[in-house]
Steps between C-alpha positions, in 0.01 A plus 500: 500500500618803446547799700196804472537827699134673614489883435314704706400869507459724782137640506330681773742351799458141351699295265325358166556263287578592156640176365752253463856432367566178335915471547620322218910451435416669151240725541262662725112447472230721675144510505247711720292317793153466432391726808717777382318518203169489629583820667384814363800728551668193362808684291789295270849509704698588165439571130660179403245331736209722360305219405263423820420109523614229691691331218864468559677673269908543492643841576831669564348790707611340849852433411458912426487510866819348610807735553734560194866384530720648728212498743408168364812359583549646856157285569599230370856537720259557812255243449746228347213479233452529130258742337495495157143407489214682711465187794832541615439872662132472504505214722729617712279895514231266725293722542689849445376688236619562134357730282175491720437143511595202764557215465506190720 
């Protein structure tokens, strides 16, 4: 099985669902959670993620999020980790925020 990450939202004190990673060695999928999308101030988390379903679709957007070398590198000194794909940092973020979303 492979690893997903949850993201979550910050609304009115609370966190929210928005959807989930799929963590693949490759690639990265994401699709939204059903609940988020039954909300009405539902709103897409990116324009590359625009489309507002729960089909998982692949997208580069959270790999967007990660640090860019030098910075990149000093993490991956600290952590004794890899991040060339989004799960490496995202996983380790447990629930600190990026770009206004948890994850967890």
């Amino acid at each position: 099985m492979m690893p997903t990450l949850n993201a979550f939202r910050e609304i009115q004190g609370h966190y929210e669902l928005v959807g989930e990673l799929e963590l693949l060695p490759d690639r990265t999928l994401f699709s939204y959670a059903d609940e988020y999308l039954a909300r009405p101030d539902a709103a897409p988390i990116s324009r590359s993620l625009r489309k507002m379903d729960a089909e998982k679709r692949e997208t580069h957007f959270f790999e967007g999020l990660l640090p860019e070398e030098g910075m990149r590198d000093a993490y991956n000194q600290a952590l004794h980790d890899s991040m060339q794909v989004a799960d490496g940092l995202l996983t380790r973020l447990n629930n600190e925020s990026a770009w206004a979303l948890i994850f967890g």
